[in-house]
C-alpha positions in Angstrom: -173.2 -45.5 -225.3 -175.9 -47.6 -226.7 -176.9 -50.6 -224.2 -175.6 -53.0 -227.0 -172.5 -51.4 -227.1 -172.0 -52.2 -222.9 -173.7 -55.6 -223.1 -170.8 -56.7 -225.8 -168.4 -54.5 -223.6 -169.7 -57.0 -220.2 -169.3 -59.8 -222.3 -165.8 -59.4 -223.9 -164.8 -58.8 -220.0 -166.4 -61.7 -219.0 -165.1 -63.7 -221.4 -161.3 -62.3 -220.2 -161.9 -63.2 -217.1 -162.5 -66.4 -217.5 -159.6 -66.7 -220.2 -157.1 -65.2 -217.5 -158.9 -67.5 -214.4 -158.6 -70.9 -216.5 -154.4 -69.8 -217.5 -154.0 -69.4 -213.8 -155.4 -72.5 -213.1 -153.5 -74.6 -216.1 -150.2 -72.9 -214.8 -150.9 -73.6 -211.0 -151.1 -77.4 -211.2 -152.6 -80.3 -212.8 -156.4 -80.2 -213.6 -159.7 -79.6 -216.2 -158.0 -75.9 -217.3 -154.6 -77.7 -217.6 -155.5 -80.2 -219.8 -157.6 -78.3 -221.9 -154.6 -76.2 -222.7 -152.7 -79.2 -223.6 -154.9 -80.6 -225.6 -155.1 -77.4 -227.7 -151.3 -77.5 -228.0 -151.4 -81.2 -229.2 -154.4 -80.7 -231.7 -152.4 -77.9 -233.4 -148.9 -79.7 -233.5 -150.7 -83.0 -234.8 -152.4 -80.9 -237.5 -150.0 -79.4 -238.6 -147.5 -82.1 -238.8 -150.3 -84.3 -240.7 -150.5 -81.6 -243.1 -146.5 -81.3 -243.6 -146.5 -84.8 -244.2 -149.7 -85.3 -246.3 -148.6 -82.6 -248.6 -145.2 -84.6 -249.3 -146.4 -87.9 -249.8 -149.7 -87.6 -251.3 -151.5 -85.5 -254.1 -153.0 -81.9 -253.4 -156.7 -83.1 -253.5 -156.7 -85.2 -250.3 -154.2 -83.2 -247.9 -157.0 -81.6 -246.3 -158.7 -84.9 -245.0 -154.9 -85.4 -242.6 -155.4 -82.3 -240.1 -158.9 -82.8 -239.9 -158.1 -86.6 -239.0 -155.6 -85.9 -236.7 -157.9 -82.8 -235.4 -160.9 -86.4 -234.5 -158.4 -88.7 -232.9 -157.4 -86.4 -230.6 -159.8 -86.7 -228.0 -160.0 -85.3 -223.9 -158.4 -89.2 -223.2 -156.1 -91.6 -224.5 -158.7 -94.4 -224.2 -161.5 -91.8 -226.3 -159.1 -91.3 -228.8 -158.5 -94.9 -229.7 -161.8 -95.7 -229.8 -162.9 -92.8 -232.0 -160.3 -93.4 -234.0 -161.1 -96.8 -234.6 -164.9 -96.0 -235.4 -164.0 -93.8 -237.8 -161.4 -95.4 -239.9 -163.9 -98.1 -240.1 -166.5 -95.4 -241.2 -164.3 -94.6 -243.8 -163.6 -97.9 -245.2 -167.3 -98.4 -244.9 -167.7 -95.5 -247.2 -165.1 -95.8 -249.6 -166.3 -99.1 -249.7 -169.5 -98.1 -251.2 -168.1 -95.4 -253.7 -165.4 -97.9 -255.1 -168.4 -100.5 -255.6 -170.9 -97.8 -257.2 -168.1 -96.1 -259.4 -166.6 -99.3 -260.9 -170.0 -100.7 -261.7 -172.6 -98.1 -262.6 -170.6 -94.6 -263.2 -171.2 -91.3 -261.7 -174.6 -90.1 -262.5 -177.5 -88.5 -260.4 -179.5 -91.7 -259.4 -176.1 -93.3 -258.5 -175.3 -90.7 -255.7 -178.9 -90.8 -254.6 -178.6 -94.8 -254.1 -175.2 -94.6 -252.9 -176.4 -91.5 -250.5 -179.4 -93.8 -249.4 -177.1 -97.0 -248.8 -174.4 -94.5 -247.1 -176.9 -93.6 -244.3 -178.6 -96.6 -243.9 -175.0 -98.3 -243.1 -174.4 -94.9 -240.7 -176.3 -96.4 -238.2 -174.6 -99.1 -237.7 -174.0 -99.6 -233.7 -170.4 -100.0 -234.1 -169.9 -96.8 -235.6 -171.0 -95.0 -232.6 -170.7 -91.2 -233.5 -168.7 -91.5 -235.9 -171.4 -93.3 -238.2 -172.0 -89.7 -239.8 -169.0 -90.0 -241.7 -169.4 -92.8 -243.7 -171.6 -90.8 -245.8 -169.3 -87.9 -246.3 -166.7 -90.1 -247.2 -168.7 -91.9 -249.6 -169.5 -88.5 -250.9 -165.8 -87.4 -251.4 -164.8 -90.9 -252.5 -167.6 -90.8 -255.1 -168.4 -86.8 -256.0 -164.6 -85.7 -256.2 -163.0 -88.8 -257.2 -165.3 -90.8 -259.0 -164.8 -94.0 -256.7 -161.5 -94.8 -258.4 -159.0 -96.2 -256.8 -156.1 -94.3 -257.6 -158.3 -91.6 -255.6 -159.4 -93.5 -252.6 -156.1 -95.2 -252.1 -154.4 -91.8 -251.0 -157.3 -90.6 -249.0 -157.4 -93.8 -247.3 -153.1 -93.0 -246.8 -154.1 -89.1 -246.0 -156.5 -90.5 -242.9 -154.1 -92.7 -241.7 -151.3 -90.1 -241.4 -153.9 -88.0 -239.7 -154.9 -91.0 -237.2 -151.3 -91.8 -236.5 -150.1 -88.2 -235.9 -153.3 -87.5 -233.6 -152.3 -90.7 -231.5 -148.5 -89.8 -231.4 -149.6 -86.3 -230.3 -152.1 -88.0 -227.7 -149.1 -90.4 -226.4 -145.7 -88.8 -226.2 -147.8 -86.6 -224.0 -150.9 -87.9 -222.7 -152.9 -86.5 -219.8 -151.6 -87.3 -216.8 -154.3 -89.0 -214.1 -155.2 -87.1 -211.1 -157.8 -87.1 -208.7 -158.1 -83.5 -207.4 -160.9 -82.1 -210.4 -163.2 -84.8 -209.3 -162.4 -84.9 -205.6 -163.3 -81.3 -205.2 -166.6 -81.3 -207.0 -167.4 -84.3 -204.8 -166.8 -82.4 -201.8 -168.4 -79.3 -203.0 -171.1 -81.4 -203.2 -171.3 -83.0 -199.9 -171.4 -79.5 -198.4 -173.9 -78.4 -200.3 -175.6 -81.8 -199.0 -175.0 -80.7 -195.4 -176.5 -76.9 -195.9 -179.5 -78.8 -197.6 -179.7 -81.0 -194.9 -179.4 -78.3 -191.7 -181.4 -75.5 -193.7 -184.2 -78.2 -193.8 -184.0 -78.6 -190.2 -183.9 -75.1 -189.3 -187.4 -75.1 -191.5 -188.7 -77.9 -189.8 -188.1 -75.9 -186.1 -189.5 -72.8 -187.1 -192.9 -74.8 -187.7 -194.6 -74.3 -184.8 -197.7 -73.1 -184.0 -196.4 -69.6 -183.4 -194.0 -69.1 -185.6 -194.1 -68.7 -189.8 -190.5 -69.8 -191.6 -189.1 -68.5 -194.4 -190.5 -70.4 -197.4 -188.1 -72.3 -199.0 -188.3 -73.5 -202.5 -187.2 -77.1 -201.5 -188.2 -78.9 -205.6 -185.7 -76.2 -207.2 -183.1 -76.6 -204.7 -183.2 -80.7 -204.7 -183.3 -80.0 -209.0 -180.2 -78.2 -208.3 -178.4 -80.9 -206.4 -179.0 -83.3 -208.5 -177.4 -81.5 -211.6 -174.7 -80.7 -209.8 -174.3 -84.2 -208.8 -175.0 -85.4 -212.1 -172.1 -82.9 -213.8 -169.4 -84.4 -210.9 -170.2 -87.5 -212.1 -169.2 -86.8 -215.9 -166.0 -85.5 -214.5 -165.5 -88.0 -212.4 -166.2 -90.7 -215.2 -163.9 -89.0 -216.8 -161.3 -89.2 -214.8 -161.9 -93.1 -214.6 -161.9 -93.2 -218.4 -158.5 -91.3 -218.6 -156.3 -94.4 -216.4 -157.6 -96.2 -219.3 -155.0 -97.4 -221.8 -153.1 -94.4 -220.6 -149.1 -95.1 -220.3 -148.8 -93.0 -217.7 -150.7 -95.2 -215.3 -152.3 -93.8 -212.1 -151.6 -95.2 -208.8 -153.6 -97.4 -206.6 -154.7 -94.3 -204.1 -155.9 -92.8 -206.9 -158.2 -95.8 -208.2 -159.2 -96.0 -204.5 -160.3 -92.0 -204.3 -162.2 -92.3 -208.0 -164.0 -94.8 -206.3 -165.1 -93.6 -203.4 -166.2 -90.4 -205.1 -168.0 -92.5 -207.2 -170.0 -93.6 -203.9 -170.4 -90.3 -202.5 -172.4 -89.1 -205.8 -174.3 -91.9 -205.4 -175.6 -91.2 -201.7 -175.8 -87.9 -202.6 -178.6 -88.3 -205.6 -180.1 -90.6 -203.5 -180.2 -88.0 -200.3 -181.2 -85.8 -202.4 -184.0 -87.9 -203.3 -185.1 -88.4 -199.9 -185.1 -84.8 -198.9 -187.4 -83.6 -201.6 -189.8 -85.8 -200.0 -189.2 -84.9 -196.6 -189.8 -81.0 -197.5 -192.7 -82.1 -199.2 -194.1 -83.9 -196.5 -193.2 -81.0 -194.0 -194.5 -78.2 -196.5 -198.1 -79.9 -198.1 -200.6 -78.1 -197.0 -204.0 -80.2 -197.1 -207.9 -78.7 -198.1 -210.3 -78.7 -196.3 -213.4 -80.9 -197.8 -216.2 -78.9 -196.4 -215.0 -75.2 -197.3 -211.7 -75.9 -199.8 -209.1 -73.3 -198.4 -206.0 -74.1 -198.1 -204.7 -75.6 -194.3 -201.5 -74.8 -193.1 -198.4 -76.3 -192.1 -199.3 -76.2 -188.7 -202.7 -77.9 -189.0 -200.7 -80.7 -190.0 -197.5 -81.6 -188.1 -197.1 -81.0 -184.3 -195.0 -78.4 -182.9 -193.4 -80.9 -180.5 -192.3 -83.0 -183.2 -190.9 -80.4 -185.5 -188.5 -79.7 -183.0 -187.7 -83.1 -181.8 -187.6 -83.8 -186.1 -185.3 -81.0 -186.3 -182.5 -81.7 -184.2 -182.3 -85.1 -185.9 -182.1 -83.4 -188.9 -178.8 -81.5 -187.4 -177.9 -85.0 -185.7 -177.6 -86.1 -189.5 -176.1 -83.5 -191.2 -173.2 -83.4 -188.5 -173.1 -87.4 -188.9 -172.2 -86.6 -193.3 -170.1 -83.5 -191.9 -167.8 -86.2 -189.8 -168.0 -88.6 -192.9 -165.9 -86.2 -195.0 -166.6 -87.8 -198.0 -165.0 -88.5 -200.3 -161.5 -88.8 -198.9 -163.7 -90.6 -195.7 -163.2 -89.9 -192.2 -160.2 -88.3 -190.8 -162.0 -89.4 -187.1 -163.3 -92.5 -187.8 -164.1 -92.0 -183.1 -166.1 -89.2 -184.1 -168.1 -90.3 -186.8 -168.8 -93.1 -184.4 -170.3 -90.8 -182.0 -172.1 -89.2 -184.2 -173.9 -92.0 -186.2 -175.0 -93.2 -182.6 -176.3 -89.3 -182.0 -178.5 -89.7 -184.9 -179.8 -93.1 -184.4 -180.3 -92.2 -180.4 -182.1 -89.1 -181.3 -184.6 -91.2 -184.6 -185.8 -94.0 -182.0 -186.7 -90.9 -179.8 -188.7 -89.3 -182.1 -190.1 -92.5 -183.3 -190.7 -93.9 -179.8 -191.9 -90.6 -178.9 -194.6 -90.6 -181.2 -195.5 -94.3 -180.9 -196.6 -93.6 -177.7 -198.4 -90.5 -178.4 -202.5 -90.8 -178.4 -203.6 -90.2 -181.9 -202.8 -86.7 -182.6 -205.8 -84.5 -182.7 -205.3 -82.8 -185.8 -205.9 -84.4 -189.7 -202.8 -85.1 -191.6 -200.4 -85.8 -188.5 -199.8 -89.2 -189.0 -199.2 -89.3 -192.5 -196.7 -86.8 -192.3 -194.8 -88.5 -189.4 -194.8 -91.7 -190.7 -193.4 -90.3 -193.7 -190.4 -88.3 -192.8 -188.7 -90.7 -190.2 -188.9 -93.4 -192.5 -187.0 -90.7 -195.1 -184.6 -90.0 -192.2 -184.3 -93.4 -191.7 -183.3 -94.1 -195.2 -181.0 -90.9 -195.1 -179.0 -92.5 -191.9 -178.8 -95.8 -193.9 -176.7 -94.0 -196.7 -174.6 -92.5 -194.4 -174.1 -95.7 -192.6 -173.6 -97.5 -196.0 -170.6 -95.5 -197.0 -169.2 -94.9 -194.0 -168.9 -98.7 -194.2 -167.1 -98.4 -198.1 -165.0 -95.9 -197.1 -163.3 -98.4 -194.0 -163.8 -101.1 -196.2 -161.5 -99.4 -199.1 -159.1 -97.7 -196.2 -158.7 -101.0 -194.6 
């Protein structure tokens, strides 16, 4: 068997797999694989039924433009749909607009539809029209091109959009995605855990520095890169989760506002830990040159055995601290989170205090480097102390 042969063989698998694993999901409960499936069966039905109807009322040459209508309006949200919607029949009367004014006054010739081409996409990018702009010179094209910009032409495929509109928003209504919080609250905590091995594998890093001892190298920039696009695709599902209680009439409850929001919070400390421990490795992993002889020095020329281990246990200190926040639901022992923030903070002024009172450390770099990571672990404590305090504030 030829390896193209097995490669399309691994792929149709794969691809049944994941067929079979979203069904599962869309059967077990409400979520992402769920409402695809339903938005599937509502963008056929609409369709079709726009079709049914368009083919009754209005002449052959514009049925098509009612499916394909009903097909845009139907949208992952109620609130999309309305607004898409409304962008593009404006779009449309923009453009039938300018095929009525160029076929009553000048005809259809060549010149005509590259000025009315010209004047379609220039009035495309109008704001408003968001991205639906690109249709007002496809409209303007049909309007113009297959009808000539007469009315008795535009009139019915001004009629064939609406029924197309109206059936997509009926569809998108009588059974409109129900709001739920469990998509976006699992990402979020997928995330924070992810946060926590970040956290504790940086520590264990930070231990095995010593003067003795050679860590595992760690690429820290590609693991940071990988948080933050993970945090950054929870956050589209999370925004659209918020944009789904939106005009919907099946409106969500106020736990569920609460837990959107405070997994909007945890995303947010996330990027921002995440921001902080790229510069922590850094700090932890530069290794300076030498001016006289330009080799490279190495970790250990730079940071003191003593306090990477001191550094490293606060570095557990905080990741059990996020571990006891259990975001984004919050606390379930708010006594233990307690203790824990008070860990951290007791085990930072050691470390700091501790090397305050050190002499000037003998080796170049030292103080740079110390300076730099407890003010990141600092700053790291802070965000865990900042929505510890949203989540009581929202639970209260």
């Amino acid at each position: 068997m030829s390896a193209t042969k097995i490669r399309a063989g691994d792929w149709c698998r794969s691809r049944w797999r994941t067929a079979r694993a979203t069904l599962g999901d869309a059967v077990r409960g409400p979520g992402e694989a769920r409402d695809g499936l339903l938005l599937q069966a509502k963008g056929a039905a609409a369709a079709t039924v726009a079709w049914s109807l368009s083919s009754w009322l209005l002449p052959t040459n514009v049925t098509a433009f009612a499916p394909f209508t009903a097909l845009l309006a139907l949208q992952a949200t109620v609130y999309r749909s309305m607004w898409d919607s409304a962008q593009y029949l404006a779009a449309m009367a923009i453009g039938t607009a300018v095929a009525a004014g160029f076929g009553s006054t000048v005809g259809v010739h060549a010149w005509t539809l590259c000025v009315l081409v010209f004047v379609a996409l220039a009035a495309a990018r109008l704001h408003l029209l968001g991205g639906q702009g690109a249709q007002v010179p496809v409209v303007a094209l049909f309007a113009f091109a297959g009808g000539g910009g007469r009315i008795d032409y535009i009139g019915p495929l001004v009629a064939s959009a609406a029924i197309g509109v109206c059936c997509g928003l009926a569809a998108h209504f009588a059974f409109a995605p129900s709001p739920h919080t469990d998509t976006a609250r699992r990402r979020v905590e997928e995330l924070a855990a992810r946060t926590q091995t970040l956290l504790r594998d940086l520590a264990r890093t930070a231990a095995a520095k010593t003067d003795d001892e050679e860590a595992r190298e760690e690429d820290w920039p590609r693991r940071c890169e990988e948080l933050a696009a993970r945090a950054a695709h929870a956050r589209t599902v999370l925004e659209r989760e918020q944009e789904n209680t939106r005009l919907n009439p099946r409106r969500p409850w106020n736990s569920a506002q609460a837990s959107l929001q405070r997994c909007h919070e945890t995303i947010g400390m996330v990027e921002r830990i995440g921001t902080h421990v790229r510069s922590v490795a850094r700090a932890l992993t530069y290794e300076p040159r030498r001016p006289s002889d330009g080799p490279r020095r190495s970790f250990e020329a730079s940071v003191s055995a003593d306090f990477a281990a001191s550094y490293a246990e606060l570095l557990h200190a905080t990741a059990e601290t996020l571990e006891s926040l259990a975001p984004p639901q919050g606390p379930g022992d708010p006594a233990r989170l307690h203790r824990g923030l008070e860990e951290a903070e007791r085990r930072y002024e050691e470390v700091a205090a501790a090397t305050a009172r050190a002499d000037r450390p003998g080796r170049e770099g030292e103080w740079s480097v110390h300076g730099t990571v407890l003010v990141e672990a600092a700053r790291i404590l802070e965000e865990i102390k900042h929505t510890a305090d949203l989540a009581a504030d929202t639970r209260g």
